[in-house]
C-alpha positions as CSV (number, residue, x, y, z in Angstrom):
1,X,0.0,0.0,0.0
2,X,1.0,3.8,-0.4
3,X,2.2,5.2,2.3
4,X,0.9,9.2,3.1
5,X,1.6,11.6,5.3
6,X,-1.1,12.1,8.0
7,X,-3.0,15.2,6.7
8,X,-2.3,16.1,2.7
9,X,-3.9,18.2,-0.2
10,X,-4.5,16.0,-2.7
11,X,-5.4,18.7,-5.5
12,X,-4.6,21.6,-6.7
13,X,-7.0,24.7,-7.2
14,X,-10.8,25.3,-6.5
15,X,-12.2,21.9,-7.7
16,X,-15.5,22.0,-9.8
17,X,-18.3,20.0,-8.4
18,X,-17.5,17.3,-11.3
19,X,-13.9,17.0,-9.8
20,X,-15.1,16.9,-6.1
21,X,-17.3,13.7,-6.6
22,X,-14.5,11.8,-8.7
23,X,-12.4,12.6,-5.2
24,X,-14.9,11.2,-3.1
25,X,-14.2,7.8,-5.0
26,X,-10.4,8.6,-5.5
27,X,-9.9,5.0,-3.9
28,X,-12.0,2.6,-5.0
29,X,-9.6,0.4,-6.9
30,X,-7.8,-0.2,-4.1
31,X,-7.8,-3.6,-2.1
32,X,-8.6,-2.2,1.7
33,X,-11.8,-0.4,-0.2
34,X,-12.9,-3.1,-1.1
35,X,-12.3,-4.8,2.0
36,X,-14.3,-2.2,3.8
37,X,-10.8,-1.0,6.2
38,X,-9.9,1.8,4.2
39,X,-10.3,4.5,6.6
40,X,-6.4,5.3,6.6
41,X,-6.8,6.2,2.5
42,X,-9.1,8.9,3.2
43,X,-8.7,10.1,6.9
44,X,-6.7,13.3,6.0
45,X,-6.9,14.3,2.6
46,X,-8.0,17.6,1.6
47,X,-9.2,19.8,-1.2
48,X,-10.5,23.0,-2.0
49,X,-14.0,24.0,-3.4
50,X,-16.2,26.9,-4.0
51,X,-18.9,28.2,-2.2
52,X,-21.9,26.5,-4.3
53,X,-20.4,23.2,-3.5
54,X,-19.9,23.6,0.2
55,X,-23.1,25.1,0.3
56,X,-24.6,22.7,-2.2
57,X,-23.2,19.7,0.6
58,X,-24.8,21.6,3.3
59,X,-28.3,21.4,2.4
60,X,-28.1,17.6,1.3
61,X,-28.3,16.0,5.1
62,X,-28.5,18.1,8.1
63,X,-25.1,18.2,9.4
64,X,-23.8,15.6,12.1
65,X,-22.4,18.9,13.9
66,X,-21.8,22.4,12.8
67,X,-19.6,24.9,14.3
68,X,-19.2,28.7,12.5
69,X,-16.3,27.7,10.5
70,X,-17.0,23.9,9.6
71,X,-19.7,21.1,9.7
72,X,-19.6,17.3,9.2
73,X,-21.6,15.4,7.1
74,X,-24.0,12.9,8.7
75,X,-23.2,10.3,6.5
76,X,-19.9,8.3,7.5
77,X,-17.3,7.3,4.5
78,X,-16.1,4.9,6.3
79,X,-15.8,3.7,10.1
80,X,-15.7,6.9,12.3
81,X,-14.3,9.0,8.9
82,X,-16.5,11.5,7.8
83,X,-16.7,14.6,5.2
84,X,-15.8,18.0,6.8
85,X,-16.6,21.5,5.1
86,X,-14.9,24.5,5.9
87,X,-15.5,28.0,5.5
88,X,-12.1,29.6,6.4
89,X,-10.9,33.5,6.5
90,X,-7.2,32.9,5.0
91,X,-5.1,36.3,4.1
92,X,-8.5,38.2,4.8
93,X,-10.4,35.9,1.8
94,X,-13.1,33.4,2.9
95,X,-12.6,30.3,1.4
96,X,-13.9,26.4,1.5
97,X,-12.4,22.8,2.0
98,X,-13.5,19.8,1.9
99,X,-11.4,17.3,4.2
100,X,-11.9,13.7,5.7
101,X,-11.7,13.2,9.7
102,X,-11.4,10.6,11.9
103,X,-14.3,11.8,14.1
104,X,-12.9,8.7,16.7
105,X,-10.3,11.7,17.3
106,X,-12.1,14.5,18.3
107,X,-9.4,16.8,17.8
108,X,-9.1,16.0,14.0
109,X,-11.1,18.6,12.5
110,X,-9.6,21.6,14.4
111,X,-6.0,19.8,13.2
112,X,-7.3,19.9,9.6
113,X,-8.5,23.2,9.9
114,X,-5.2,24.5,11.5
115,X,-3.1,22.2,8.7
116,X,-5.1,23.8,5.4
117,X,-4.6,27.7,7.1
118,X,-0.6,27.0,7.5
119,X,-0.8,25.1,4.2
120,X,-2.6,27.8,2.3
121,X,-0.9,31.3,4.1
122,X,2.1,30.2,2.5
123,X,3.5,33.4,0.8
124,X,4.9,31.5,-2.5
125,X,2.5,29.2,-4.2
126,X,4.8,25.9,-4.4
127,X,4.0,22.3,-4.8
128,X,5.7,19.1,-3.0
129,X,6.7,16.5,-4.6
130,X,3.8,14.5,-2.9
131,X,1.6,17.1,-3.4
132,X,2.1,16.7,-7.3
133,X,2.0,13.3,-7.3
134,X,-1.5,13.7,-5.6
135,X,-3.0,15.7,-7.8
136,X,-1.5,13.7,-11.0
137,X,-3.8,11.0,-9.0
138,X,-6.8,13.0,-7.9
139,X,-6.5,14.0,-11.6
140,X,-6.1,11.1,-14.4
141,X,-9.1,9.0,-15.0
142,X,-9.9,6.0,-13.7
143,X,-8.8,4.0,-17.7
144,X,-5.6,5.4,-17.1
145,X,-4.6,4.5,-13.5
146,X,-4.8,1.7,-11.3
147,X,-3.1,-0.7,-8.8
148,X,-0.2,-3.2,-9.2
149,X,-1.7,-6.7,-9.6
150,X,-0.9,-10.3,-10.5
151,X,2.1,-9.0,-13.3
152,X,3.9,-6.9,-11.0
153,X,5.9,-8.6,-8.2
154,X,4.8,-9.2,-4.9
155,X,6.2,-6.5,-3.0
156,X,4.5,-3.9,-5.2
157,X,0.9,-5.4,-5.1
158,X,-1.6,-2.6,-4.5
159,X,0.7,0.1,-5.1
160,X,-1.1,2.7,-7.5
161,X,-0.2,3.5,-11.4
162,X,-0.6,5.0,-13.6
163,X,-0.3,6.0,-17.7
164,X,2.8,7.3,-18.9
165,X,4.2,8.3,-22.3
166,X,7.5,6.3,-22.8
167,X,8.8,7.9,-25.9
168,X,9.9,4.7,-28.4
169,X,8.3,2.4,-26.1
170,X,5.1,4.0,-26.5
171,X,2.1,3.9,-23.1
172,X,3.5,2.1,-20.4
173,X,2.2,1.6,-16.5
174,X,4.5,2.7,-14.0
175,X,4.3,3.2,-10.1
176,X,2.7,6.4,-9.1
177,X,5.9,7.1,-6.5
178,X,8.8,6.2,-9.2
179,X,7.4,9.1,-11.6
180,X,10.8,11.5,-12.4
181,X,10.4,14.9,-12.6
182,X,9.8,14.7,-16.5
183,X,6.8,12.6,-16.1
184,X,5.3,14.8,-13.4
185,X,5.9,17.8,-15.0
186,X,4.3,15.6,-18.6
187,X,0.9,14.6,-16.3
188,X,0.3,18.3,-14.5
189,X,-1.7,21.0,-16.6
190,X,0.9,24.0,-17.9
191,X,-0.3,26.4,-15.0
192,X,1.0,24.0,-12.1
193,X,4.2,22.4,-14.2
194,X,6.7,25.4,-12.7
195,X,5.9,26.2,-9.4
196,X,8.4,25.5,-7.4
197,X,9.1,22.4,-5.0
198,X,7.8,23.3,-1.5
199,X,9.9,21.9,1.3
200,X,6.7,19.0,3.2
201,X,5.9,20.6,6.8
C-alpha cells in the first residue's frame, strides 16, 4: 500500500463539483476499499471548493455537527471518517475545504483546519513533490490509472499507477511514486508544471 503523510492536499485549485465527486471515489480500486478498512486512505486528505459546493453539501443532510467555520456530514465514509466543510478566512479571503476526519479523534477537525490555514498562508505558491503526485492522481481517469496486480511482483501489489508516455516504447504503467520529474511535470496542466518544489511541513 502507499504510504501518506497524515493530513495532505491531494489537488490543486478550486475543484468543480464534477472534480469533487470523482475525489470522493479517489480510492475505489484499491484492495482495503474493497475490504471495507480503508479508513487510513481517506482520513486526512484535503481539497478546495467553491462556495456552491460547500453550500450545495450543506443542504443535502442536516449536518452531524456544525460549528461557525466547519460542519460534518451525517453520512460516514467509512468507520468513524466522515466529510468535513470548511469556510475559512485565509489572508482576509473566505474560502472552503473539503477534508476527511477521523471523528474517533475529536481533535481531528480543528487539526485539519489549523493544517489547510498553514498550508494555504504560504507566501509562494509551491507544490511538493507529494503534493504533485497527488494531484496527478486525484486527476487522471480511472482507464488510465490503477493498482499493481498479478504481473507486478509481490512487494508492489496494491501500489497505484498509472499512464505514462514512454517515448519509443510508447504507453507504459508505472508506479505512481517512481514518476521522475519529467513525467510529473508531462501529467500536470501547464499552470502547475513550474511552481516551485515546497519543502513537506
Amino acid at each position: 500500500m502507499h504510504a501518506v503523510p497524515s493530513i495532505r492536499k491531494i489537488f490543486q485549485g478550486v475543484a468543480t463539483r464534477h472534480e469533487m465527486y470523482r475525489m470522493f471515489n479517489r480510492h475505489r480500486g484499491d484492495r482495503a476499499y474493497g475490504a471495507g478498512d480503508c479508513a487510513h486512505l481517506f482520513a486526512g486528505e484535503w481539497f478546495e471548493i467553491a462556495e456552491a459546493e460547500h453550500d450545495y453539501m450543506l443542504n443535502i443532510l442536516p449536518p452531524l455537527f456544525m460549528r461557525a467555520d466547519m460542519f460534518a456530514m451525517r453520512e460516514f465514509m467509512t468507520d468513524s471518517v466522515t466529510s468535513i466543510f470548511f469556510a475559512l478566512v485565509i489572508d482576509g479571503k473566505l474560502r472552503w475545504f473539503h477534508g476527511y476526519c477521523d471523528l474517533a479523534d475529536k481533535g481531528s477537525p480543528d487539526r485539519m483546519k489549523a493544517a489547510i490555514i498553514e498550508r494555504e498562508s504560504r507566501p509562494v505558491r509551491a507544490m511538493t513533490r507529494e503534493e504533485r503526485l497527488e494531484h496527478i492522481w486525484s486527476s487522471t481517469h480511472d482507464d488510465y490509472r490503477g493498482y499493481a496486480g498479478e504481473r507486478w511482483p509481490a512487494s508492489m501489489h496494491g501500489r497505484r499507477t498509472v499512464l505514462v508516455y514512454a517515448g519509443r516504447l510508447g504507453t507504459v504503467l508505472k508506479l505512481l511514486e517512481e514518476l521522475t520529474d519529467a513525467e510529473i511535470a508531462a501529467k500536470l496542466p501547464v499552470q502547475l508544471r513550474h511552481l516551485p518544489e515546497a519543502i513537506a511541513a
